[in-house]
DRENVEXBA-286274 format. One line per 2 residues: number of its first residue (from 1); their letters; for each residue x, y, z of C-alpha. Coordinates in Angstrom, 1 decimal. Layout:
<recs>
NUM	A	X/Y/Z  ...
</recs>
This chain:
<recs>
1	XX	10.0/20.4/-4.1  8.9/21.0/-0.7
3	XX	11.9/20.2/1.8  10.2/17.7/4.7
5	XX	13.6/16.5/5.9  12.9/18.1/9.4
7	XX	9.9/16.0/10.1  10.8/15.2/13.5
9	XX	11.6/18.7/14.4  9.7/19.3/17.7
11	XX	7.4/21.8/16.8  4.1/21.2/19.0
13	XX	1.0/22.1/16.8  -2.3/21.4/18.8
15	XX	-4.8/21.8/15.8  -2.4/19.2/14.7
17	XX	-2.7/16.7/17.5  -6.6/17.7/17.1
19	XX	-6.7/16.7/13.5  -5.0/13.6/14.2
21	XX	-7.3/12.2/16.6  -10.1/12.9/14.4
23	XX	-9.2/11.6/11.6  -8.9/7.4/11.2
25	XX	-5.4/6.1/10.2  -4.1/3.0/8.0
27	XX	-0.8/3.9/8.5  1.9/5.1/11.0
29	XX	3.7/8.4/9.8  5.9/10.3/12.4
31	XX	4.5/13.9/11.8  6.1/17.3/13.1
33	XX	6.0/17.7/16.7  6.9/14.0/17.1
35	XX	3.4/12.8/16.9  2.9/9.4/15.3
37	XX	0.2/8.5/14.2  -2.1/5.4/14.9
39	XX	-2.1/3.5/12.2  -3.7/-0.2/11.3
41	XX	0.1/-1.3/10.6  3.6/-0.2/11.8
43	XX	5.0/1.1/8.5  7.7/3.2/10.0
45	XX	8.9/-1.0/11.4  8.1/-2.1/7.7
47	XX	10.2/0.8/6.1  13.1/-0.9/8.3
49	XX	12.5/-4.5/6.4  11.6/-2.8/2.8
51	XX	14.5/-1.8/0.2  13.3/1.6/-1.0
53	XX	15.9/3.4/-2.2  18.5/5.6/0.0
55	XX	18.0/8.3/-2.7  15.5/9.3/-5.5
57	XX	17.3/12.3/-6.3  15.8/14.2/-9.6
59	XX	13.5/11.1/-10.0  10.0/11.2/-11.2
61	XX	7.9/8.6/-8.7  4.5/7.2/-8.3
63	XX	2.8/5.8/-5.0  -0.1/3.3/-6.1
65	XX	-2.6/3.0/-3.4  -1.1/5.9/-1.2
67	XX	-3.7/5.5/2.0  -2.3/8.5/4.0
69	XX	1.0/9.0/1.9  3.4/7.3/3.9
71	XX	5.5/5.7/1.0  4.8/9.2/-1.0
73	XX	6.2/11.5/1.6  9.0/9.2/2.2
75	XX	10.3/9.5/-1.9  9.9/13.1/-1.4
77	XX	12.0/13.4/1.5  14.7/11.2/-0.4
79	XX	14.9/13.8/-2.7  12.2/13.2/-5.3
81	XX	11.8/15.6/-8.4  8.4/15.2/-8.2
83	XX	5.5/12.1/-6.5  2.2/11.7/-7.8
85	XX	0.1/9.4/-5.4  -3.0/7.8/-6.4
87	XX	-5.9/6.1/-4.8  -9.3/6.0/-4.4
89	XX	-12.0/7.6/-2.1  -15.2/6.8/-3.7
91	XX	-16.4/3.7/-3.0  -18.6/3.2/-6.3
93	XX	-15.2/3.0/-8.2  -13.1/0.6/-5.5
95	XX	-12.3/-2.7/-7.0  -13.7/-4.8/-3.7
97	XX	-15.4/-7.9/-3.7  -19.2/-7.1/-4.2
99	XX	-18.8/-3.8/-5.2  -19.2/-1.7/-2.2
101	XX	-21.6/1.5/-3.2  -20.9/3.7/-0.6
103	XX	-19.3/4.2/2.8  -21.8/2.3/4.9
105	XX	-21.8/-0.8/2.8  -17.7/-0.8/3.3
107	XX	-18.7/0.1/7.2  -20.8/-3.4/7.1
109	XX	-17.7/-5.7/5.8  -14.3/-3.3/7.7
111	XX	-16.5/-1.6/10.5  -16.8/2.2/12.0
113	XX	-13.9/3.6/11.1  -13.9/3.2/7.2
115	XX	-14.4/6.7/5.6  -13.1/8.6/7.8
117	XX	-9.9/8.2/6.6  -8.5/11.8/6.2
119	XX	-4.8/11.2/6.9  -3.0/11.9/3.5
121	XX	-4.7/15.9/3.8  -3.1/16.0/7.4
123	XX	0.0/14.8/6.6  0.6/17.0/3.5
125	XX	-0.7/19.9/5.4  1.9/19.1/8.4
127	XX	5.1/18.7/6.3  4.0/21.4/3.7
129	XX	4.2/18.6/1.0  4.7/18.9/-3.1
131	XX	3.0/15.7/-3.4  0.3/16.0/-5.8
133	XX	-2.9/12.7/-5.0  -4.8/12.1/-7.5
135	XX	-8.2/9.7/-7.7  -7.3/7.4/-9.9
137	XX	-7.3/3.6/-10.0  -4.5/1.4/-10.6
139	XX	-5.9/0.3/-14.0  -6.1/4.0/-15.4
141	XX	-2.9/4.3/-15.7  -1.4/5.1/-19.2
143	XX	0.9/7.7/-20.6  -1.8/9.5/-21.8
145	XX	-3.1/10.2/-18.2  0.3/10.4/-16.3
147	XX	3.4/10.2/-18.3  6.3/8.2/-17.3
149	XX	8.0/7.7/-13.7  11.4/6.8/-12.9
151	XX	10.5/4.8/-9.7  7.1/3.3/-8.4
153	XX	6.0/1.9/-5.5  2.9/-0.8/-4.3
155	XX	2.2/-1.5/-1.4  -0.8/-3.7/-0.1
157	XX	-2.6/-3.2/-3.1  -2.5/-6.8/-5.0
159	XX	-4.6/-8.7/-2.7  -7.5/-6.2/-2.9
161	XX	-7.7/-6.6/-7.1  -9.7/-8.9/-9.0
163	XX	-6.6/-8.5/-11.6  -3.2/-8.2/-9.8
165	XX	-1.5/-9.4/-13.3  -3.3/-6.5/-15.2
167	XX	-3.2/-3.7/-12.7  0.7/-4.5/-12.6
169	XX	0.6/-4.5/-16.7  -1.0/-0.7/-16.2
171	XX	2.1/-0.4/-14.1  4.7/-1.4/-16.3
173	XX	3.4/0.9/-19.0  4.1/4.2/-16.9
175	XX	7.4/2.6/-15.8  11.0/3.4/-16.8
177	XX	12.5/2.3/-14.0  12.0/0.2/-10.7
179	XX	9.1/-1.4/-9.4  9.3/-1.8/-6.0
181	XX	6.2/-4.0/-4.6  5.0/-5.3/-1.0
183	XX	2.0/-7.3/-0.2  0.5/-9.3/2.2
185	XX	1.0/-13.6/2.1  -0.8/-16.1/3.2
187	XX	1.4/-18.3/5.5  -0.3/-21.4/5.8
189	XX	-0.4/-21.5/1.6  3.3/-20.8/1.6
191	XX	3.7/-23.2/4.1  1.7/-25.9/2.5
193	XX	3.1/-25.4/-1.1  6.4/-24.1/-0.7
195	XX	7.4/-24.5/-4.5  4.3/-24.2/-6.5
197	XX	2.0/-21.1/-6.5  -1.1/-20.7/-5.0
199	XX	-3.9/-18.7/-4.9  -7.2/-18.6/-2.6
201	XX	-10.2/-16.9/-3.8  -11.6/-14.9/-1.0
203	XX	-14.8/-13.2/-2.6  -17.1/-12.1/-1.6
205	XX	-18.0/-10.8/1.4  -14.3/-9.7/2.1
207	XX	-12.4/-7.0/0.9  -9.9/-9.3/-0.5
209	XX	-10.1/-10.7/-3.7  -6.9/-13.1/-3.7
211	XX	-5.0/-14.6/-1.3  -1.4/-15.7/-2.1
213	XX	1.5/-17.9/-1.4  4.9/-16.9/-2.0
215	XX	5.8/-19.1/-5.1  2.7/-16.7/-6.8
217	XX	3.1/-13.7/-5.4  6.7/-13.6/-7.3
219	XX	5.1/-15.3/-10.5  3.3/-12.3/-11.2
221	XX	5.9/-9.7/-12.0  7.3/-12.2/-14.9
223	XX	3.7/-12.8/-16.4  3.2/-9.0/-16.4
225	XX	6.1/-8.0/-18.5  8.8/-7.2/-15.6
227	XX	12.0/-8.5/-15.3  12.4/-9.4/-11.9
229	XX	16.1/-7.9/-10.1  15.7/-8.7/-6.4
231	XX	13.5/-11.3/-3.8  13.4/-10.0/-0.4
233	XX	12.2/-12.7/2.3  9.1/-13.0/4.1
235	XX	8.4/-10.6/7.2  5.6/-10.1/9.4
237	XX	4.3/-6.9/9.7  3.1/-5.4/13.3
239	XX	-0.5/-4.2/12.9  -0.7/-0.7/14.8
241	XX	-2.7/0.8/17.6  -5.9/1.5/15.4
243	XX	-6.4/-1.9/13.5  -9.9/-2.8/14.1
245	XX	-9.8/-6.0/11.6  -13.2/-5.6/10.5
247	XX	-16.5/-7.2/11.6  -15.4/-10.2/13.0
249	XX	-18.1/-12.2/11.8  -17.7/-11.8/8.2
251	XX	-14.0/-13.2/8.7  -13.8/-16.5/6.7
253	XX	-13.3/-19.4/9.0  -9.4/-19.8/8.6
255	XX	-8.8/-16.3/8.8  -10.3/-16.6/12.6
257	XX	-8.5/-20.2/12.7  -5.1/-18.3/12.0
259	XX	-5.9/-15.0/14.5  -3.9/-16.0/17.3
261	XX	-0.5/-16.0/15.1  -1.7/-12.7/13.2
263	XX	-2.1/-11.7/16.7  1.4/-12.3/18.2
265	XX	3.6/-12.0/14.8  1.6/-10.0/12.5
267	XX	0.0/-10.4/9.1  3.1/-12.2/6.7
269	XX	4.7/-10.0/3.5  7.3/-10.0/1.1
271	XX	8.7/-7.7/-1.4  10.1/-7.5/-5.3
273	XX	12.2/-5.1/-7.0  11.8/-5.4/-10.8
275	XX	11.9/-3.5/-14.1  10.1/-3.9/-17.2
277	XX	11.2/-5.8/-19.3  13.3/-4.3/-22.7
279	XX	10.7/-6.0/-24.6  7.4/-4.6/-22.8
281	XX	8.6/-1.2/-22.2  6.1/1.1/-23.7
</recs>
């Protein structure tokens, strides 16, 4: 395993500084030379609010929808016998509303900067990473394909899938340990139906295929075989410097009605630590 524990070491590197500004970010890593950079959302504040684990010493882990390996790198630098992350990069094989085809049709709905996302290559190459990515979709995953992992970790991913219950099923069957999950809410359903869950279809024309409340964002895990061990509260998560939001105009109506809060607050999450369940474990 690579040792990245001296990420902050302040090494100045100004190809790196170069790549980084080239490149489009989703999320905020703190790379060597104390650059940070720009992500669509703070996740070095949302690491602060999320439990993942002090130490993953000798464990086998798995980052499901990695974007530029923030979640990844962090297991490895936690002592992480080995991380696969997965995502995707073709857009033929994304599961988005409409089915995007390529790069400009996912410009049209998330604007410019889609596709030029080349963070996760960066950031390995700065901390001289182990982590292996791998294009693969949530729903491939089986044994067969990846073996087992000790720990695994989605984040921001549920919203996006036409079938949050089986993508989490393709989870649980990889899975001999924790689950550790984070997604985005919407307030105004948890607000509304604080008891009962609730769900708003967003397709199409938005890269979001669900939209839910609290109450059903934590009924999933028990539907798809996991055993649920902890229920962290609802946080708002900063966007970052470079979240562009998409093309305004394709916004549903109370997505713009709601802008102001996202605005001051941030966009609403919540996490769940859970295990499969004795019965469902593969």
């Amino acid at each position: 395993m690579a040792n990245i524990t001296s990420m902050t070491e302040p090494v100045k590197d100004p190809s790196l500084e170069e790549r980084v500004a080239a490149s489009a970010w989703y999320q905020s890593l703190r790379l060597p030379g104390g650059i940070v950079t720009p992500g669509n959302f703070d996740t070095l504040a949302e690491l602060e609010r999320v439990p993942l684990p002090p130490s993953l010493e000798g464990k086998r882990c798995l980052d499901i929808g990695t974007a530029d390996g923030f979640w990844a790198f962090e297991m490895e630098r936690r002592g992480a016998r080995q991380v696969l992350a997965i995502d995707l990069r073709d857009p033929s094989k994304m599961d988005w509303p409409g089915a995007p085809k390529s790069v400009e049709d996912m410009r049209s709905i998330m604007g410019p900067a889609l596709g030029k996302h080349r963070g996760f290559d960066i950031a390995h190459d700065a901390y001289g990473s182990s982590v292996e990515w791998r294009q693969m979709s949530v729903y491939e995953l089986s044994p067969e394909n990846v073996g087992m992992f000790d720990f695994a970790f989605v984040g921001s991913l549920l919203l996006h899938l036409r079938d949050p219950v089986g993508a989490l099923a393709a989870v649980r069957t990889v899975l001999s340990g924790e689950l550790l999950s984070v997604d985005a809410l919407s307030p105004i359903l948890t607000v509304l139906h604080p008891m009962q869950p609730v769900a708003r279809l967003e397709a199409p024309g938005w890269p979001f295929w669900w939209t839910l409340n609290l109450a059903a964002y934590r009924r999933l895990f028990g539907v798809a075989g996991f055993e649920t061990l902890e229920q962290g509260r609802p946080f708002f998560l900063k966007r970052g410097p470079s979240y562009g939001g998409g093309v305004r105009s394709r916004r549903p109506l109370w997505q713009r009605f709601q802008q102001p809060m996202i605005d001051r607050f941030g966009i609403l999450h919540a996490w769940v630590r859970a295990s499969p369940l004795a019965s469902k474990r593969a």
